[in-house]
N, C-alpha and C positions, 0 to 999 in steps of 0.2 A: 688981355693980360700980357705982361712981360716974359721972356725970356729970357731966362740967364743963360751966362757960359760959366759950363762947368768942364771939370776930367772927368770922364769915367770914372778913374780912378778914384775919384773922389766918393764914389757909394759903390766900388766895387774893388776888392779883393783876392786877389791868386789863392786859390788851394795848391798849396807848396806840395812839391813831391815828387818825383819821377820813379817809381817803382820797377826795378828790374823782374823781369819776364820770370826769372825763378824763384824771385820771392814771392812775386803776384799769384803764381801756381801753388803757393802754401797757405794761401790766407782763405781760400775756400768762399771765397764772394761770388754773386753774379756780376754778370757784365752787362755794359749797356749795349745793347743791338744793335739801335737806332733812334734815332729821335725824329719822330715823323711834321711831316710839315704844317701841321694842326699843335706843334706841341709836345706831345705825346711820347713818353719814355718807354723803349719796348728794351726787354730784360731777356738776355741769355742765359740758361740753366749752366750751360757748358761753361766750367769755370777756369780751365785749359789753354794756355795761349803761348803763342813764341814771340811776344812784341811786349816791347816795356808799356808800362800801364799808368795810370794816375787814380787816385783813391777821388770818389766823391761821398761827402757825405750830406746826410740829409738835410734837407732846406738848402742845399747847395745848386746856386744855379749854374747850366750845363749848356755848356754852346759847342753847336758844329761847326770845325773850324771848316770845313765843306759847303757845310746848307744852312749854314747860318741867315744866308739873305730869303733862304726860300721858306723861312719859319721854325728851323730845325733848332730852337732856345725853347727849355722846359727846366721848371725845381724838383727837384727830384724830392718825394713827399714820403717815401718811405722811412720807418725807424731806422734801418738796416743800411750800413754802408754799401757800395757798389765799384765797380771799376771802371776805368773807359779809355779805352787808347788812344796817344797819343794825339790823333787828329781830335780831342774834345779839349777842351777847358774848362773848368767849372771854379767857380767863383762861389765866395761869403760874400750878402750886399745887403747894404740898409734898405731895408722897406720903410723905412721913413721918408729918404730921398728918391725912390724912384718904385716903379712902378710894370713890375714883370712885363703887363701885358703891351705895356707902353713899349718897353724895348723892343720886345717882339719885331714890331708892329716898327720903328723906328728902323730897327736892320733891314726893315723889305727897302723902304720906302730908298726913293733918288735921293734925298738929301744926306742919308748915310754913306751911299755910294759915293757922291761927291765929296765926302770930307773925306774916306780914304785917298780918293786922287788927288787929292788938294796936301795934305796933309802928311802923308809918307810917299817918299821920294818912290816915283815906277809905277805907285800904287800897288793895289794887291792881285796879284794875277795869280794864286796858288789857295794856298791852306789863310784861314784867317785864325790868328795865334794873339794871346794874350799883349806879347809884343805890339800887337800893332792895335790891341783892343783900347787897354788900358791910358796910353798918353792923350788918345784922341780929346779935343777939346770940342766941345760942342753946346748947342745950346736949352735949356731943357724948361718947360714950364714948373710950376710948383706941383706938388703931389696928387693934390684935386685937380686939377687940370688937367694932366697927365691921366687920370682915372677917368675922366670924362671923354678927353680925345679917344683914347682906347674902347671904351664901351662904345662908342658911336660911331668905330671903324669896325667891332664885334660885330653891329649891329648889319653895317654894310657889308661882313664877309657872308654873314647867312643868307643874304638876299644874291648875292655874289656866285654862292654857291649853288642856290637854284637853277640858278642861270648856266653854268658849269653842267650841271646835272643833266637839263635838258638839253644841253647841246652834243652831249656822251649819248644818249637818249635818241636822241634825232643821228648820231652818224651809226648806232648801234642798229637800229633800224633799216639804214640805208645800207651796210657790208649787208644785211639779212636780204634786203632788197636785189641787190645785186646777186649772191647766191642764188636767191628762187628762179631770178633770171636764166641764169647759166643751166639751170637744174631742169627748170620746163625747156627748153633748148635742144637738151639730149634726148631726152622724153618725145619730141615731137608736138608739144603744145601750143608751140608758138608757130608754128605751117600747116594748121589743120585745115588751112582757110588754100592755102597753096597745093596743097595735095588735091585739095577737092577739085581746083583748076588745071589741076596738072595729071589725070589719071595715067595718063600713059607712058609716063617719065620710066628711066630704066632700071630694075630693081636694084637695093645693093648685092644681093646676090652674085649678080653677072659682074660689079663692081671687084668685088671680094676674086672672083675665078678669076678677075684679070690680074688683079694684084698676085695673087698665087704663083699666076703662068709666065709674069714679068719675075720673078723673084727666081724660079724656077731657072728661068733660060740667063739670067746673071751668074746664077750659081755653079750653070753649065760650063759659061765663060770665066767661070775663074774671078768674077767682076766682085762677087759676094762669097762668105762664109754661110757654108749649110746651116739652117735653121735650126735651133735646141729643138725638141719635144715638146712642143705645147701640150697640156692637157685639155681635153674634152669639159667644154664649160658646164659644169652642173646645174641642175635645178637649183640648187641655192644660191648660186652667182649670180640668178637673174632675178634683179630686186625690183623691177617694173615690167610694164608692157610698155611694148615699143610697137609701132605704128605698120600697116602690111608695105610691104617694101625694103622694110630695114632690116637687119641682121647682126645681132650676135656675136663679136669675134673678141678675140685679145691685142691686144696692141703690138705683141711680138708678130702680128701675121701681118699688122699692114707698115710697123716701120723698121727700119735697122738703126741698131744702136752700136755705138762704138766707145770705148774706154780711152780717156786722155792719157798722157805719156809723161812719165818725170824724167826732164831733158837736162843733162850735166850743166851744171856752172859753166864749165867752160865752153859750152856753145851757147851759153844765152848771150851771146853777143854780135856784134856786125863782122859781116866776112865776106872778103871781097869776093865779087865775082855772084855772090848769090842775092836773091830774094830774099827780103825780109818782113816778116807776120808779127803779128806780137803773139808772147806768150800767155793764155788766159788763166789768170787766178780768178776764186773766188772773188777776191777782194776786188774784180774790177768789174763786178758787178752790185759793186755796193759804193760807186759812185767814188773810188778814190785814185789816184795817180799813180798808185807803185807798177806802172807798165816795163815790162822786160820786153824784150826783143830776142828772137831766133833765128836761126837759118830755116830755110822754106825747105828741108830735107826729112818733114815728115807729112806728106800729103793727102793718106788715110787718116790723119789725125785733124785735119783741117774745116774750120767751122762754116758754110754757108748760107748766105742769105737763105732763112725760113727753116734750117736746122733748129730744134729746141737743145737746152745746154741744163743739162741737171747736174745738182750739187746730189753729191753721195756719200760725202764723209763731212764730219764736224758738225756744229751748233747750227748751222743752217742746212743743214740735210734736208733735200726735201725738194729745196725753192729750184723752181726753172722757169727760163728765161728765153727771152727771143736769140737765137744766135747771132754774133757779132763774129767778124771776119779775126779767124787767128788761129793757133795751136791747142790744145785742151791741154791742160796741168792734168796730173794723174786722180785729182779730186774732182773730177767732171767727168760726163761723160756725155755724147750727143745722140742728138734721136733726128735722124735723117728719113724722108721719105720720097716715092713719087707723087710732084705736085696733081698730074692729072688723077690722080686716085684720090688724094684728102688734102682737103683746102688745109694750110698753113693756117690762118683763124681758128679756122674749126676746132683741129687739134690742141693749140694753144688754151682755148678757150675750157674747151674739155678737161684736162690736167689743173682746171681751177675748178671743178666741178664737185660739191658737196659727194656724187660717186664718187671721183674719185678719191679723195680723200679720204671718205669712209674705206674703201676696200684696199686702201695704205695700211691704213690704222689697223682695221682686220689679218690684213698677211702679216703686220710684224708685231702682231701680239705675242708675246710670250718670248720673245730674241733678247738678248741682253745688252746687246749694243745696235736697234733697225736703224738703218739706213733704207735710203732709194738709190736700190740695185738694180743692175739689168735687169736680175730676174722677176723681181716684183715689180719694174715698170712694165716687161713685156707682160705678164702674167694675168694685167688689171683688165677685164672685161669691159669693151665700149660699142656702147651701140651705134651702128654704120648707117648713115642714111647713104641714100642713092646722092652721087656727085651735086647734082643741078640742086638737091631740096639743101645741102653743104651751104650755098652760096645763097641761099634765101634765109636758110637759117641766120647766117652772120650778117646779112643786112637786116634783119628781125632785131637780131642782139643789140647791134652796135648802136643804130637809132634809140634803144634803149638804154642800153650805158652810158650814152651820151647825153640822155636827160639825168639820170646818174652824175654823173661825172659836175652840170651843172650844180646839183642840189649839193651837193662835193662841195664846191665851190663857194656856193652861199653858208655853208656849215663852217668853214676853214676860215670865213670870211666874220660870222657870228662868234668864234673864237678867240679871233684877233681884237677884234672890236670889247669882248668884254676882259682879256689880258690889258689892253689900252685902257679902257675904264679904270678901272684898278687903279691902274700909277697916277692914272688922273686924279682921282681921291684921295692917295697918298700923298699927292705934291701937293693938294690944296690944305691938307690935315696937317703937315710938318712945310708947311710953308714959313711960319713966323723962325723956324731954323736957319732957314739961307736966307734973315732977312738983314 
């Protein structure tokens, strides 16, 4: 069948109007939420806003100028007018000439992508806006056709989606996998075979009195800060059995923890004559470049190889991280220890540990703003194996995460493969477009 070229414009129509934010506040409507990528108009009770608005009314179709390409085009089927801010558009359109599901289904697909870069100068790299909707010239079958393409790409998203589901399925699974990992680990499950080979290994006990007596004769020297008060771990702290050898403690008694420093503007920069570290933000552990620089003029604050670096304030509260060489910002803080007492692994691995995050969640129940503080990281109870069964445990784990890590792999791998699918059927569906 043929294609014509058509405008948009030619079966679709602007809903005129920019409503200013104080009138919109008197008209007592809902709002539009969201328009999710299936379609779907989700409706805000709250009718309250500080941003000018646009009226949609009903049978009026509604596009995200945002997520437009990810599905986010739905008619709004209610009697009842609504509102939607500025980032929507919504349009009067002949159903005679076109075909909801078809447009959909046309904004995913490459050939719509390509007529914006073809067709408006830059192309669209922001908001997609009536402006750039309505001139587009493009190509469109007849109305049955266009109902036919649509129901046969319908057809393909539900098989589509199976496929989506099990692969949510299969790595939902595998984070669960990984957990039970970590979790028999601490427990002793995974060296039951190693203990038995190894009776006479040295208890953690004598581990723990060394650590104490090391901590003790630093303290002496002025090396360390005296230790808060630990309390005595209760019977209800201890949420397992742990294996004969092992022990009991909190994590304030085997590491030191130290709080980062908010260092003036005017020394975050180069000065001669000194050494320079960087300054660690949050943010440069989340893989981006805003790296500062400082003078090497605070050397208790300083991060070393196999130090842990916890976030304590903000939206990523919580997360820690292997330490990288530099300064702490005063939203970090670090968990230093001696290596010959507790393998760096170990402890890393530990602080992923379904414990411990359950006995996070338990300490900062009922606080109104929990973070992970000193005192709730030293506070968390972890069970000590003796040093040697430390270094069997973590070649146990690792061997294992690493077949992890592959199935990782082939999942991320079945992902991309059925995201690829997809465009592949889009381009073959609206192929007679860029013909």
């Amino acid at each position: 069948m043929n294609w014509e070229h058509t405008k948009l414009s030619d079966f679709l129509t602007e809903r005129d109007g920019r409503i200013k934010y104080e009138d919109a506040n008197q008209l007592g409507l809902q709002r539009i939420k969201k328009i999710d990528f299936t379609g779907n108009i989700h409706l805000d009770a709250e009718t309250d806003t500080k941003t000018d608005m646009i009226r949609v009314k009903s049978g009026d179709l509604v596009i995200s100028g945002i997520n437009a390409a990810k599905g986010a085009i739905a008619v709004h089927g209610d009697d009842d007018d609504v509102l939607a801010t500025i980032h929507y558009s919504a349009y009067e359109f002949n159903s005679d000439r076109i075909s909801v599901d078809f447009l959909k289904w046309f904004f995913k697909s490459p050939e719509f992508s390509d007529l914006l870069k073809e067709q408006i100068p830059g192309g669209i790299k922001t908001e997609l806006k009536p402006k750039h909707i309505l001139p587009l010239q493009v190509k469109l079958p007849k109305l049955s056709e266009q109902i036919t393409v649509a129901s046969r790409l319908n057809r393909f998203r539900l098989e589509h989606l199976k496929l989506e589901h099990e692969i949510t399925h299969q790595k939902t699974h595998l984070d669960k996998l990984k957990q039970a990992i970590l979790q028999d680990a601490i427990q002793g499950k995974l060296t039951a075979d190693w203990r038995a080979a190894h009776p006479d290994v040295e208890p953690a006990s004598q581990l723990l009195r060394r650590i104490q007596a090391e901590k003790a004769r630093l303290i002496t020297a002025k090396k360390l800060r005296p230790d808060k008060h630990l309390p005595k771990i209760t019977d209800d702290e201890i949420l397992f059995e742990i294996p004969t050898g092992w022990e009991w403690c909190r994590l304030g008694q085997l590491v030191e923890t130290t709080q980062g420093v908010q260092i003036p503007k005017n020394e975050q920069h180069s000065r001669e004559g000194r050494d320079l570290v960087r300054y660690l933000y949050i943010s440069d552990f989340e893989h981006t470049k805003s790296l500062k620089f400082v003078a090497d003029i605070y050397p208790e604050k300083i991060v070393k190889p196999g130090d842990l670096i916890v976030v304590n304030t903000g939206s990523t509260s919580g997360k820690i991280f292997r330490g990288v060489h530099g300064v702490l910002s005063n939203n970090l803080f670090k968990v230093s220890f001696n290596r010959a007492s507790l393998i760096p692994d170990f402890l890393f691995n530990f602080v992923h540990t379904p414990h411990f995050k359950a006995f996070q969640k338990k300490i900062s129940k009922g606080t109104t703003n929990p973070h992970m503080g000193h005192k709730n990281f030293n506070l968390t109870t972890i069970p000590l194996p003796p040093l040697a069964e430390q270094t069997a445990i973590m070649e146990r784990v690792e061997s294992l995460l690493t077949t992890c890590r592959a199935l990782e792999s082939e999942i991320e791998h079945s992902r991309t493969h059925a995201a690829h699918l997809l465009q592949a059927v889009l381009k073959e569906a609206f192929a007679p477009a860029s013909a």
